[in-house]
N, C-alpha and C positions, 0 to 999 in steps of 0.2 A: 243503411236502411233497406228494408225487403222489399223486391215489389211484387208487386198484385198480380197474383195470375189471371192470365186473359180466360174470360167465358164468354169466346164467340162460339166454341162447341153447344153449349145454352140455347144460344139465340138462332142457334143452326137447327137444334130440335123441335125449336117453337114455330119458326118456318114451317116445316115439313108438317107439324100438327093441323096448322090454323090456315093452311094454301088451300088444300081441298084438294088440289092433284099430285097426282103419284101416289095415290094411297097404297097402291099395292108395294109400292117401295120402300114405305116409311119402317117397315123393321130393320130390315138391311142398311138403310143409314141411320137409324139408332145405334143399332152395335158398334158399326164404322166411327159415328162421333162419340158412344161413349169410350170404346178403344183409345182413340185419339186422345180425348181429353185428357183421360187417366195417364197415358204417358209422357201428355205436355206436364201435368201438375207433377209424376214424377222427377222428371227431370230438374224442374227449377226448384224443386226440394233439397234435391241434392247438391244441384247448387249453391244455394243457399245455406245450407248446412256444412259445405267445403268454406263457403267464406266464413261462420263464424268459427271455425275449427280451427282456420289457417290464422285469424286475427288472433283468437288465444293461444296458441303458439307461439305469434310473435308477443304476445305481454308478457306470455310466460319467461319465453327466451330476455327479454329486456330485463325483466324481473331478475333473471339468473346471471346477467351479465352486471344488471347494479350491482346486487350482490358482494360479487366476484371484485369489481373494484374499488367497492369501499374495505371488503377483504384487507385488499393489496395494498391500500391508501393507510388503514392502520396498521400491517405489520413496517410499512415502509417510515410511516412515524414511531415506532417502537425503536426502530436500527437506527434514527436519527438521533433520539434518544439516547441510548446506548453508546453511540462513536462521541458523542459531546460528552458521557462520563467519560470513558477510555481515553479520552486524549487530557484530561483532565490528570486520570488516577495514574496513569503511565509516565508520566512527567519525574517522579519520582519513585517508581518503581519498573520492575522489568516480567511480574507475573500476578496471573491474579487465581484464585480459587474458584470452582462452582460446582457441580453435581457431582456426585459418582465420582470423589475421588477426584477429576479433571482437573487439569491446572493448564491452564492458557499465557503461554508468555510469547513475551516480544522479539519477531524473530529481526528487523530491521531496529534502526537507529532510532528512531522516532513512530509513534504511533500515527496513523493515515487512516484507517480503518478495518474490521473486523479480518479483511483479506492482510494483516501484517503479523498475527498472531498463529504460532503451533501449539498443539492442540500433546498433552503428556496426562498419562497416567502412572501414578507412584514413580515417577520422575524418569519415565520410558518415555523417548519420543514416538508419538501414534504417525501423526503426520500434520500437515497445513489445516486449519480451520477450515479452509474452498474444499479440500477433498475429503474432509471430515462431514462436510453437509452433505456431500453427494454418496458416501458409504453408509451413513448413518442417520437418518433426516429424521427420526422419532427424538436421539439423542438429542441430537443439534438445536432441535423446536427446544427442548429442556433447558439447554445452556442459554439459549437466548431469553426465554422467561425469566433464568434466574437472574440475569445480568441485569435484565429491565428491574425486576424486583431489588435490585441491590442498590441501582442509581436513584431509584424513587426513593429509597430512605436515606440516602446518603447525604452528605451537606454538599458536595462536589456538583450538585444536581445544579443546572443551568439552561437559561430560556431555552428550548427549539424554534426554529424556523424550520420553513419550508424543507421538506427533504431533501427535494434536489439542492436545497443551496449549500444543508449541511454536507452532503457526500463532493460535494464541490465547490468549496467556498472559496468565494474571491481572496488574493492575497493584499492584506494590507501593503501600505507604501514600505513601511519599515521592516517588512516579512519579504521583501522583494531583493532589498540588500543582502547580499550573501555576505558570510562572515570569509573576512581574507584567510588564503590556507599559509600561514607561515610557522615559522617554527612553534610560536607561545599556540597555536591553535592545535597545532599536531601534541605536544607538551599535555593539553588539558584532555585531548582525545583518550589519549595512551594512557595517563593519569586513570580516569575515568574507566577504559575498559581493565586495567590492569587491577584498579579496587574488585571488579565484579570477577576476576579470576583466581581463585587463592590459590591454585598450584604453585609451590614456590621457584621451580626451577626456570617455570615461563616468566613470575612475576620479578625475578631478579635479572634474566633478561631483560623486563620491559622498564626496569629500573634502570638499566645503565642504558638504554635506548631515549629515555627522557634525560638522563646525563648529560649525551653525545648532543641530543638539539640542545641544551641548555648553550653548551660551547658552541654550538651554531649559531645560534640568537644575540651573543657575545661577537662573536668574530663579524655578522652579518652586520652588525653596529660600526664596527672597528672597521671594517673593508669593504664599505658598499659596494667597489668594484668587481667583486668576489661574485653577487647575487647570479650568474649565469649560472656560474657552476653547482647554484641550489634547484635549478629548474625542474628536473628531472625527480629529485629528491624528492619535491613539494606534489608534484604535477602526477607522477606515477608512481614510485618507488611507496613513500607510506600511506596514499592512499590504498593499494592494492595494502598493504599490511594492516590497516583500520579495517576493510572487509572483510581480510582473514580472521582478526579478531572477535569481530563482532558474532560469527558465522561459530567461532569455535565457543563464544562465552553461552550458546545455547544449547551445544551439543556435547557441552563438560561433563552433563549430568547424565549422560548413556555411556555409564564405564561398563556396563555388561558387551555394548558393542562389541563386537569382532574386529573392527577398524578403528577403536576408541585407542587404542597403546600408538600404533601405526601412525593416524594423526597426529596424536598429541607430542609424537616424537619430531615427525616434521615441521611442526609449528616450531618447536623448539630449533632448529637448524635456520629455519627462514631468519626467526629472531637474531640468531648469533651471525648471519649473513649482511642482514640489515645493517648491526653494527661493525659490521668491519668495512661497511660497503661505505656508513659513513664517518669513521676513522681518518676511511683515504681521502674522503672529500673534505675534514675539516684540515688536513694537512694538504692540501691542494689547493684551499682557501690562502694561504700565506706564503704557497712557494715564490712567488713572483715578487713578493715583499720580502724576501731574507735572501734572496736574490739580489736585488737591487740594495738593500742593507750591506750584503757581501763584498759589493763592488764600491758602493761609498767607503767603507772601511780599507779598502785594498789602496781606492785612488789618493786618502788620506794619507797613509802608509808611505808612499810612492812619495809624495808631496814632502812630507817632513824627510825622510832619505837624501830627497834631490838638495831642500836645501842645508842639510846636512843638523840635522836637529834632534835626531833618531837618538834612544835610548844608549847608543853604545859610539856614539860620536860626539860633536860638539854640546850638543844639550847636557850631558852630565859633569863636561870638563867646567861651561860655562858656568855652571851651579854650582860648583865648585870654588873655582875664581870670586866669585861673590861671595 
């Protein structure tokens, strides 16, 4: 609210009119008070004028800031959208189509969210989807319209919630359980990347590598006692090889690569590494058992000898006799 300029300049003139004294004075304080006034009424103009400039500013600004976060609030439910199709359509696939040619595939194991996906054109890897937004942000806006436009018509389409809940969703109880890594889990792993790899000379490596756990899974039955010596096998040996796999089943598709033969040759070496590495482990699995076999057979041996019952003693005379 404004307030009222003071007119005691006014009443300061009417003084000096209606006293009777001083007359010789009263132009000199005429000018004095209307000087004065006029720079009081200045002042609190522009004061006045500073407040309501500054209050529109600040509606303005409020204004620009709503704006700004309901902005944010609908691209952030668009990605909510989007990461609840992808984890959907990814389930049984490993890439997806969308503008200009772009083909978006999975560069991890499972889908998590838009940061798990690279970013290929005519089957050239560009680079990560995160460095694809920050190189090309007109593109990137396109991919995402179209990806929201594909899940909206899709049947795969499913409620949203909140966005923070979808970029972070609690783990149910039974998503908490980790699947045990033993051999039949390494078997489906290798199974599984080995379908998504057709070079034959790695897939027939990765076929006598699910061979070798098959007889591990066998033996690990037979010889419970044996399990230390899988520890190492389970724990780091084919995890690091699940990695590698994964890693090369995305980079299959850049043979123009300079490093593409290079790679693809040492993958192949690990593989035949792998299985010689466990060879010796499934023959290290039963040395202690034909060991021990050895020496029952010997101490049996020993036994019939002593009491003279041996193939080339009493035993065949006796059978004879009868």
């Amino acid at each position: 609210m404004r307030r009222r300029n003071s007119n005691w300049w006014v009443w300061l003139i009417l003084f000096f009119v209606f006293s009777g004294g001083m007359s010789f004075m009263l132009p000199l304080f005429l000018i004095i008070a209307v000087v004065v006034g006029i720079a009081i009424a200045s002042v609190s103009t522009y004061k006045n004028n500073s407040s309501d400039e500054q209050s529109f500013n600040q509606f303005s600004s409020y204004r620009r800031e709503n704006r700004y976060q309901r902005s944010g609030s609908s691209q952030s439910s668009k990605i909510a959208k989007i990461n609840l199709y992808l984890r959907q359509y990814f389930k049984s696939r490993n890439s997806i189509r969308v503008v200009d040619q772009i083909e978006l595939r999975l560069r991890e194991e499972k889908y998590a969210s838009l940061s798990s996906l690279d970013v290929y054109r005519n089957n050239t890897y560009i680079c990560s989807l995160n460095d694809y937004q920050r190189r090309y942000p007109e593109s990137y806006s396109a991919i995402i319209n179209d990806l929201y436009s594909t899940q909206a018509n899709s049947p795969l389409q499913a409620e949203v919630f909140d966005a923070e809940v979808v970029e972070n969703p609690q783990p149910k109880k039974e998503e908490t359980v980790k699947k045990e890594k033993n051999a039949q889990y390494f078997i489906e792993e290798i199974t599984s990347l080995n379908n998504d790899i057709p070079d034959e000379e790695i897939s027939n490596g990765l076929y006598e590598t699910a061979s070798l756990l098959k007889q591990v899974q066998t033996l690990e039955s037979k010889f419970p006692n044996s399990k230390d010596k899988l520890k190492k096998l389970y724990e780091y040996y084919l995890p690091i090889l699940i990695n590698i796999l994964n890693q090369y089943r995305n980079l299959q598709y850049a043979k123009t690569d300079p490093s593409y033969e290079d790679t693809k040759n040492k993958l192949i070496r690990t593989i035949h590494l792998i299985n010689d590495a466990m060879a010796k482990i499934i023959s290290s699995m039963t040395d202690e058992d034909f060991i021990n076999l050895s020496a029952d057979i010997s101490t049996l041996e020993a036994v019939l000898k002593k009491d003279g019952l041996t193939s080339d003693g009493s035993m065949r005379s006796s059978g004879q006799g009868r």
